[in-house]
LUMDONU-467572 format. One record per residue (C-alpha): x, y, z; residue in one letter. Coordinates in steps of 0.1 Angstrom, whole numbers, plus 2048, in hexadecimal, padded with zeros to 3 digits. Layout:
XYZA;...
END
This chain:
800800800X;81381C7F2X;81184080EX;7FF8537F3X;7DF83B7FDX;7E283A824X;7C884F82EX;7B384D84FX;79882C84FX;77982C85DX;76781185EX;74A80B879X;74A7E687CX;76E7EA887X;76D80C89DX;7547FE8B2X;7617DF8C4X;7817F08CDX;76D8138D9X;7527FE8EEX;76181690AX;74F82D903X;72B838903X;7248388DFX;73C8178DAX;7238088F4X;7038108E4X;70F8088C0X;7197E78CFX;6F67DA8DCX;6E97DE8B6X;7037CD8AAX;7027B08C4X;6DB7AF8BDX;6E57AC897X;6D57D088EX;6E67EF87FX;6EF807890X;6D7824892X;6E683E873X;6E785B894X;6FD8468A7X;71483988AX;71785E87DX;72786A8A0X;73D85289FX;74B859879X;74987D881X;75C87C89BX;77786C88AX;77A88086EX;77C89D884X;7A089088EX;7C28A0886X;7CD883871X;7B088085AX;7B48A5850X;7D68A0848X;7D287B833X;7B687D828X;79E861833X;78983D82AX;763834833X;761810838X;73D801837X;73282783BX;717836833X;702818834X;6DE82B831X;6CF847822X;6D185F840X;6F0854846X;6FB864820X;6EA880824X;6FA88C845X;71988B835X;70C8A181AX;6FC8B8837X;71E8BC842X;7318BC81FX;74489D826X;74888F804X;75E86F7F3X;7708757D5X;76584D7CDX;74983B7D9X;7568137D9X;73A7F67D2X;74B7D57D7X;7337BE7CAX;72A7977D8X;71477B7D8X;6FC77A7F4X;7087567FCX;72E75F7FCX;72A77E815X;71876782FX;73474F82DX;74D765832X;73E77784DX;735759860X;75574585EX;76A767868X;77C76588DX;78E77B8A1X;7AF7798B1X;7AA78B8D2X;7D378E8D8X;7DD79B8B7X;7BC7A58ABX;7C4792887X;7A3787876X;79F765869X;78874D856X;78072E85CX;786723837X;79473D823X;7B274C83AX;7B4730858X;7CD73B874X;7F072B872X;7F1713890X;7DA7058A5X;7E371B8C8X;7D673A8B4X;7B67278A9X;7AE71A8CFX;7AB7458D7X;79874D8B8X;77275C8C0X;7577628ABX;7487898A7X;7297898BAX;71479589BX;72877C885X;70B762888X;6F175586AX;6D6762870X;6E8787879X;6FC78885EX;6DC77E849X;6CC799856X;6E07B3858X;6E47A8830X;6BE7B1827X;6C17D183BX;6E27DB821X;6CC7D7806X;6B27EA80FX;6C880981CX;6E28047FFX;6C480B7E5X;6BE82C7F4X;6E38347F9X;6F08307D5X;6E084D7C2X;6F08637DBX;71285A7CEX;70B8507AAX;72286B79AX;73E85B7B1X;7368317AEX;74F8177A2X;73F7F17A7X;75B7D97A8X;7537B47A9X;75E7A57C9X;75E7827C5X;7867807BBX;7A677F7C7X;7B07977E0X;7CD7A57CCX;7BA7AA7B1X;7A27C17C2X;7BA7CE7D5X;7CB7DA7B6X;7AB7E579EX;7A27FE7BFX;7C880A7C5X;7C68137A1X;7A98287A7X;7B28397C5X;7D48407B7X;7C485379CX;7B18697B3X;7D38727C8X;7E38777A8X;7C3890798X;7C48A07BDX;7ED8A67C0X;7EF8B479EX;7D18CA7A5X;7E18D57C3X;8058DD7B5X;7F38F0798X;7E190E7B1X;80290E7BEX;8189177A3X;7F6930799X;7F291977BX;7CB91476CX;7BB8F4773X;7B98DD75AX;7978E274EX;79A8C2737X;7998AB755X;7788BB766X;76B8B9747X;77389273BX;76188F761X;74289D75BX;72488775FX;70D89673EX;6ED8A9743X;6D489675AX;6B588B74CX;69388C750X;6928B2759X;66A8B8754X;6648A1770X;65B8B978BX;6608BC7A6X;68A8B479AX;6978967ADX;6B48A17C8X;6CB88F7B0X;6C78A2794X;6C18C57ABX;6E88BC7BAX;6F38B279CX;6F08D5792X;6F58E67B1X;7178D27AEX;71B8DA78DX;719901792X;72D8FF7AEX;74F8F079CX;74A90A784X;74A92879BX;76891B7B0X;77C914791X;77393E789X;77D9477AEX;79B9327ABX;7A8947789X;7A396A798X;78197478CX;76C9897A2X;74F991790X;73D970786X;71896A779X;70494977DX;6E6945767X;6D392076AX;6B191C75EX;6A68FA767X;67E8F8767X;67F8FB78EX;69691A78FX;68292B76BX;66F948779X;65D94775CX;65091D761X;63391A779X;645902789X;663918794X;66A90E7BEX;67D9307CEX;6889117E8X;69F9047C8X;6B49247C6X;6B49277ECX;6C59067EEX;6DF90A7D0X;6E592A7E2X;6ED918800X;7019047F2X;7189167E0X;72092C7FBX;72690D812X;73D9057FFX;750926800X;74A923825X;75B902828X;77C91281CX;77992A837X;76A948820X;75095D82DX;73696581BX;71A97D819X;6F797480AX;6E798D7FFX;6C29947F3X;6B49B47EEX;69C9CC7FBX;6819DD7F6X;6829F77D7X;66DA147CFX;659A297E3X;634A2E7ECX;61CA157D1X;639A0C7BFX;650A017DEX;6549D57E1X;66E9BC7D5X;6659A97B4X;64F9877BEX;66C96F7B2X;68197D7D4X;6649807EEX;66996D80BX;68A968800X;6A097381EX;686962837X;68D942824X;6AE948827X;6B295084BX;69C92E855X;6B491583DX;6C88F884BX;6EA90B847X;6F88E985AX;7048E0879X;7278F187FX;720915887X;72292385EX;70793D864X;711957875X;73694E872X;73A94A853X;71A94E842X;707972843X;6E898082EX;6E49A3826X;6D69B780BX;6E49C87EEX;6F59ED7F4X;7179F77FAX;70D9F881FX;70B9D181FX;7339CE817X;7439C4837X;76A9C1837X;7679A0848X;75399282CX;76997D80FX;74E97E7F5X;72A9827EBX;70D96F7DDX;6ED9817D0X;6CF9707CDX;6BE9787AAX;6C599D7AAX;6AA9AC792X;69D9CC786X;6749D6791X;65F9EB782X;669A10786X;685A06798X;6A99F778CX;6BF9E37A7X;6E29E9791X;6E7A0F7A5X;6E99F87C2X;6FF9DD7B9X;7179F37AAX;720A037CBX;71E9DF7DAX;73C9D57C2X;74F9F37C7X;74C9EC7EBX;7579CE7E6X;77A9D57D4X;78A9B67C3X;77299C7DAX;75F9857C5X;73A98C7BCX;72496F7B0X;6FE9777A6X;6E995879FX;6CC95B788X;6CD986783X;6B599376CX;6C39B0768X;6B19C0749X;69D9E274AX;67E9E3751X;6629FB74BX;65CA1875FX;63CA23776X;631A35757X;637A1673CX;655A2872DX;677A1372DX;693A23747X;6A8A3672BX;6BCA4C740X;6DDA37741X;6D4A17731X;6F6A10723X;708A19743X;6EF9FD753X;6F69E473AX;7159EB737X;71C9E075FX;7079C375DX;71A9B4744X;73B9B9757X;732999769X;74297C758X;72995C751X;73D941768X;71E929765X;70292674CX;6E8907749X;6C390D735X;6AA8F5725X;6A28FD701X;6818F86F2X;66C9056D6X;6649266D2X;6499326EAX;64990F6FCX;6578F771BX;6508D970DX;6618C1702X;6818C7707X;6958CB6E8X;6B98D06F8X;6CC8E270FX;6E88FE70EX;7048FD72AX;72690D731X;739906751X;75991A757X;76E919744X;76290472AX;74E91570DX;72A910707X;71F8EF6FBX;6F98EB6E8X;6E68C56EDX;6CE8B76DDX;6B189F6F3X;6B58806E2X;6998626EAX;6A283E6F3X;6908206F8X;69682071DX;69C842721X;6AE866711X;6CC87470BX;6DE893703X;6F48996E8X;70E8B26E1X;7068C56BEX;71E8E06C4X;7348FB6D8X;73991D6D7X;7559326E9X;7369506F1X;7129486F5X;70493E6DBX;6E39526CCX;6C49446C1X;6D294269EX;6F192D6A3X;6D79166BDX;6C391069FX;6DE908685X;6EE8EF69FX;6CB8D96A0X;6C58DF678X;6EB8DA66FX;
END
């Protein structure tokens, strides 16, 4: 096992016999001596815990056997603890039994045996061997069924991640096919790593070989979580790969049926959680970031906030911002002004910045990013065309100026649906661009057991309704 690969393991069905000391040792114990799992609260202390340790953070680490449920996978992802490779070694039901039932335990060296596959090498250290308490039939058996039932639910979670390897061979063999893989991601991670250092780009041609192709399905509403994380994920890489080469004033525009204001089925909740998530993840790396949604506009009949942001900050302020102190700490929401630049704060998010009737939001955020000097600014979804005034006449009076700042902000992300004209269904294609790869047109093609989506073409700007059309008619 070369040092490269020796990072931390955790593995429950090994940290609990030798931690049975302790309170939560004691109580995962009893399950497992009754032949249950233990209880996903109980097993997630205990991996928590050990994560939490110096020498994880410095080696990096392996979950053994963990997460075994659903809750169990998605408490990891309520506290951003991710794999870079989800492992499925799969066996016959018949062969796992067996090896389960004929294992034994050396209580001196603590050596694990089997009966018939790895006996011990004299007779003195087979008169000492015991037998797990939960490595019975009808245990084992049961604790089988139970697998099956949680691993179901905990798959889709990490489908982007999954490599099944068949586990009915030689030992070596495995042992080999998943060094090769892991060896792969230390190798991905250390170039990565020496690249930021030296101020070199990343290599774009990697992230994109990795990505996964547009989900499908998207009119099925309300979007699955898959396919709502596969694009929070999605935007996410994109905007850290901006950050990471210096830019400062990034756009995000994704138009998913769920987050089109224009779709009766648009959910304010989507935005609120890709909003979360982004600057979680910002968070994580010890940035502090200000939210920010804004006010009120207008005065007397004509004061209010357009209908896409009300209840916005409410919603905000009531989220799950997880379990480690980020609001407050590192996590703020404001409004948008100059006033709501704090010289603690790293960068800002703005939440669908838009112009209302009468009243134009741009005055504003142009003294917010002066304010904020050469910290990043990242709106998701503006709309930040003019719109009529109180009397039905356009806002003349320094249009260019306005336009002129609102395209300053460079596209970092951009995902839409395309249909035919004046329709949302079906769904012809789609048109994407994720920093800093251009913009890449796909045609909806039907299967028999499902769809697809095709790449037709790529352009280094976005593309206009023209060049869409001649990439589906050429």
């Amino acid at each position: 096992e070369g040092d490269d690969l020796r990072g931390a393991r955790v593995g429950k069905g090994d940290a609990v016999p030798h931690d049975c000391r302790e309170d939560i040792g004691k109580k995962a114990k009893e399950y497992m001596d009754n032949g249950m799992l233990v209880p996903d609260q109980v097993v997630t202390d205990m991996v928590v815990s050990r994560l939490s340790q110096p020498d994880v953070r410095e080696r990096g680490w392996l979950l053994d056997g963990y997460p075994r449920s659903y809750a169990q996978a998605q408490s990891l992802e309520s506290m951003k603890i991710r794999p870079d490779i989800f492992i499925l070694l799969e066996v016959p039901d018949d062969n796992l039994i067996d090896r389960c039932v004929g294992r034994r335990l050396d209580p001196v060296t603590g050596k694990i045996y089997h009966v018939k596959n790895f006996p011990p090498e004299n007779e003195e250290i087979s008169a000492r061997l015991t037998t797990r308490s939960d490595d019975t039939f009808e245990k084992v058996k049961s604790r089988l069924e139970t697998y099956k039932q949680n691993s179901e639910a905990v798959i889709p979670t990490y489908s982007d991640l999954l490599n099944q390897i068949d586990g009915n061979r030689p030992v070596e063999v495995i042992f080999h096919e998943i060094e090769s893989m892991l060896q792969k991601i230390c190798t991905n991670a250390s170039e990565k790593k020496l690249a930021k250092a030296n101020g070199k780009p990343p290599d774009t041609t990697a992230s994109k070989k990795e990505w996964r192709g547009i989900p499908t399905r998207l009119n099925n509403i309300p979007h699955s979580r898959e396919i709502r994380k596969y694009f929070y994920d999605d935007v996410i890489q994109a905007t850290k790969r901006a950050i990471e080469d210096k830019k400062t004033r990034l756009q995000i525009d994704i138009n998913i049926p769920e987050l089109n204001p224009e779709m009766d089925v648009y959910r304010i909740g989507t935005l609120m959680e890709l909003v979360r998530d982004l600057s979680l993840t910002f968070a994580d790396d010890g940035k502090r970031v200000k939210v920010c949604v804004q006010g009120s506009m207008g005065q007397g009949a004509f004061a209010g906030i357009p209908l896409q942001l009300a209840g916005t900050r409410k919603i905000l302020e009531f989220m799950d911002w997880g379990d480690y102190g980020a609001m407050g700490a590192f996590i703020n929401i404001g409004a948008v002004g100059a006033s709501e630049v704090d010289k603690e704060d790293d960068m800002f998010v703005l939440i669908a910045p838009q112009n209302a009737v009468g009243n134009c939001i741009i005055d504003d955020m142009r003294a917010m990013t002066d304010a904020a000097g050469d910290r990043p600014v990242i709106l998701v979804n503006p709309r930040l065309k003019d719109m009529p005034a109180s009397s039905g006449v356009m806002q003349t009076m320094g249009r260019d100026v306005r336009l002129q700042y609102a395209a300053s902000f460079e596209t970092c992300y951009s995902f839409r649906l395309l249909f035919y004209a004046g329709t949302f269904y079906p769904i012809m294609g789609a048109l994407r661009m994720a920093y800093p790869n251009k913009y890449e047109i796909f045609r909806r093609v039907d299967e028999p057991n499902g769809e697809k989506y095709d790449l037709l073409a790529e352009f280094t700007g976005n593309p206009t309704a023209d060049d869409i059309t001649n990439a589906f008619v050429g």
